[in-house]
C-alpha positions as CSV (number, residue, x, y, z in Angstrom):
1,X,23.8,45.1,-57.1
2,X,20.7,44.1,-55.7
3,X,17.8,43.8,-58.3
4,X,14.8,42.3,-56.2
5,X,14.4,41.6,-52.2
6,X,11.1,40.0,-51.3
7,X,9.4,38.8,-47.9
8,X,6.8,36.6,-46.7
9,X,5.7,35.0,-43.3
10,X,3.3,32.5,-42.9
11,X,1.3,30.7,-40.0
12,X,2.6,27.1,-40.2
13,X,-0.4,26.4,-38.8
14,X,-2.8,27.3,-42.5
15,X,-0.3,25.0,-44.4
16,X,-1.2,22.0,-41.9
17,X,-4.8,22.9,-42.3
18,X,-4.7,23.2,-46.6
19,X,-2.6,19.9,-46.2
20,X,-5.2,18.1,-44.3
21,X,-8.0,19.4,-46.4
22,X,-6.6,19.0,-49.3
23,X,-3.3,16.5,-49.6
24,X,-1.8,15.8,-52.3
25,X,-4.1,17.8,-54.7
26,X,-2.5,21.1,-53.0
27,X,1.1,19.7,-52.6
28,X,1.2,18.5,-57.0
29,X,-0.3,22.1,-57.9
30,X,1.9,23.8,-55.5
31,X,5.5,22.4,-55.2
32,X,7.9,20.9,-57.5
33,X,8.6,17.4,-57.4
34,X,12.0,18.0,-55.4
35,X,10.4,19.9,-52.9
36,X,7.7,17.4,-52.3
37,X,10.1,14.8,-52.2
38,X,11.8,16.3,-49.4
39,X,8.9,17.7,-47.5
40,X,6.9,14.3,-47.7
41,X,10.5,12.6,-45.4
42,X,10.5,15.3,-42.7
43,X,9.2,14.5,-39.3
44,X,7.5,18.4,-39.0
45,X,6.1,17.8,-43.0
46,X,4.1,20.6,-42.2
47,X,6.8,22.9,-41.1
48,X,8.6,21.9,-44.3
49,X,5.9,22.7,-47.2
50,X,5.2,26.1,-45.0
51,X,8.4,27.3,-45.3
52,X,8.9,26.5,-48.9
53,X,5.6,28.0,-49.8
54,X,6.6,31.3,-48.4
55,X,10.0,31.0,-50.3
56,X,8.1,30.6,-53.6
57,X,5.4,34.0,-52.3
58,X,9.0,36.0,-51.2
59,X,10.9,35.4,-54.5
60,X,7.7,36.6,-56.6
61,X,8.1,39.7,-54.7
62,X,12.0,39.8,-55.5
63,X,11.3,39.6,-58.9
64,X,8.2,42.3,-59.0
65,X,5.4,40.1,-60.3
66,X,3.8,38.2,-57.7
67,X,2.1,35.4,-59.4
68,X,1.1,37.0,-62.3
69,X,2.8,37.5,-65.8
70,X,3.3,33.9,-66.5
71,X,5.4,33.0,-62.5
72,X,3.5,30.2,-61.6
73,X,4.2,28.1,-58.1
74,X,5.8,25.3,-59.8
75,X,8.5,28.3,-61.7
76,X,10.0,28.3,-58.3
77,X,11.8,25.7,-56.1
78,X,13.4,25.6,-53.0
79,X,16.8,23.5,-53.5
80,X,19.9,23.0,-51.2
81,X,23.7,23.9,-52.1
82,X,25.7,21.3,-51.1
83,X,26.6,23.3,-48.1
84,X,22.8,22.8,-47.1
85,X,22.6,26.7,-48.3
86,X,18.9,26.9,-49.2
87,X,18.5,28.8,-53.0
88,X,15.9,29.0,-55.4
89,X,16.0,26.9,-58.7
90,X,13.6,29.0,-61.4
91,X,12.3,27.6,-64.5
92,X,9.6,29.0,-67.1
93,X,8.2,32.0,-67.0
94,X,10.0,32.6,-63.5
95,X,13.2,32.0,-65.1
96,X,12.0,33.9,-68.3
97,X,11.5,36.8,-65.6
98,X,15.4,36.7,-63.9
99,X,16.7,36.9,-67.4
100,X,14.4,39.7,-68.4
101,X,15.1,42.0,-65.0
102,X,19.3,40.6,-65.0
103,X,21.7,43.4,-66.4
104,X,24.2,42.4,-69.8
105,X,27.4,41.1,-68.9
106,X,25.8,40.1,-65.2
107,X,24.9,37.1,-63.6
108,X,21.8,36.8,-61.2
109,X,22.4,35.2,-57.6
110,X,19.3,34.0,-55.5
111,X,20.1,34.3,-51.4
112,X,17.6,32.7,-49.2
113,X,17.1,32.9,-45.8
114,X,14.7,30.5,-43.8
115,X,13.9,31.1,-40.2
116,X,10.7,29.4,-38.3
117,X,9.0,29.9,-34.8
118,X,6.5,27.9,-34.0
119,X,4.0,28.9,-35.6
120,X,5.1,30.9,-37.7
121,X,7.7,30.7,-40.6
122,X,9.6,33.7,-42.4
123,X,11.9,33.7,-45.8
124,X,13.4,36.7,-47.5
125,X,14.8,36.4,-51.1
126,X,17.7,38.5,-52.7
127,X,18.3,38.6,-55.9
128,X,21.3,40.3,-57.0
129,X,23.4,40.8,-60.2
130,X,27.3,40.2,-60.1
131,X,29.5,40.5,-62.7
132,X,29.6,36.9,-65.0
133,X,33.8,37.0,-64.1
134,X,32.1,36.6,-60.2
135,X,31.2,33.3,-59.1
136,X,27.3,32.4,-58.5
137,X,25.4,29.6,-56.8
138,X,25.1,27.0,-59.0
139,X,21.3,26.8,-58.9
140,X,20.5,30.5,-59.0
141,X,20.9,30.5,-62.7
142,X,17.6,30.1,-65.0
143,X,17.1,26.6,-65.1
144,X,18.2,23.3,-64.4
145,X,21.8,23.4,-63.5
């Protein structure tokens, strides 16, 4: 059952900007520490932060707050399944948040999608519920898995 679907696009373009203007004083307020790990070794860096930015704006959405009602930026990480799936790892008060909108006796289950055109980038977040007898992604549960 799907509980939250949310959307964002974004002008790669404004993240290249915001980086130049601002470095690392946006990238440390923004992204988590795996994500700017990963970003910082691409050859389109850019590209990279953009499209994890708009992952972080797209599973606010999915999970009806926005930024507000303690999600903050750094609740929300984009991490790969060892398939190279892209998911979202949540923590705090965006964790606090899946547990609060996830049915008893289900699990939640973060889908990503990531797609970019020069310059623009677009994610959409699913969250669903499935039964806890039903496999999930490993990092879609609250937390550090």
């Amino acid at each position: 059952m799907i509980i939250g679907i949310g959307s964002d696009i974004i002008d790669i373009r404004r993240i290249e900007r915001t980086l130049e203007r601002y470095g690392e004083r946006f990238t440390a307020r923004i992204f988590t520490e795996t994500e700017r790990a990963k970003s910082d070794r691409r050859r389109l860096r850019a590209a990279s932060y953009a499209k994890r930015y708009a992952a972080k704006e797209a599973c606010s959405k999915a999970l009806g707050t926005g930024f507000r009602r303690g999600v903050f930026w750094r609740d929300m990480g984009v991490v790969n399944l060892p398939t190279g799936q892209p998911t979202m790892r949540l923590t705090g008060g965006a964790a606090a948040r899946l547990a609060a909108i996830t049915p008893a006796g289900m699990a939640a289950r973060i889908d990503v999608t990531i797609t970019d055109e020069w310059p623009q980038a677009h994610v959409l977040v699913i969250i669903s519920a499935v039964p806890i007898s039903q496999p999930t992604s490993p990092e879609s549960a609250a937390g550090d898995a």
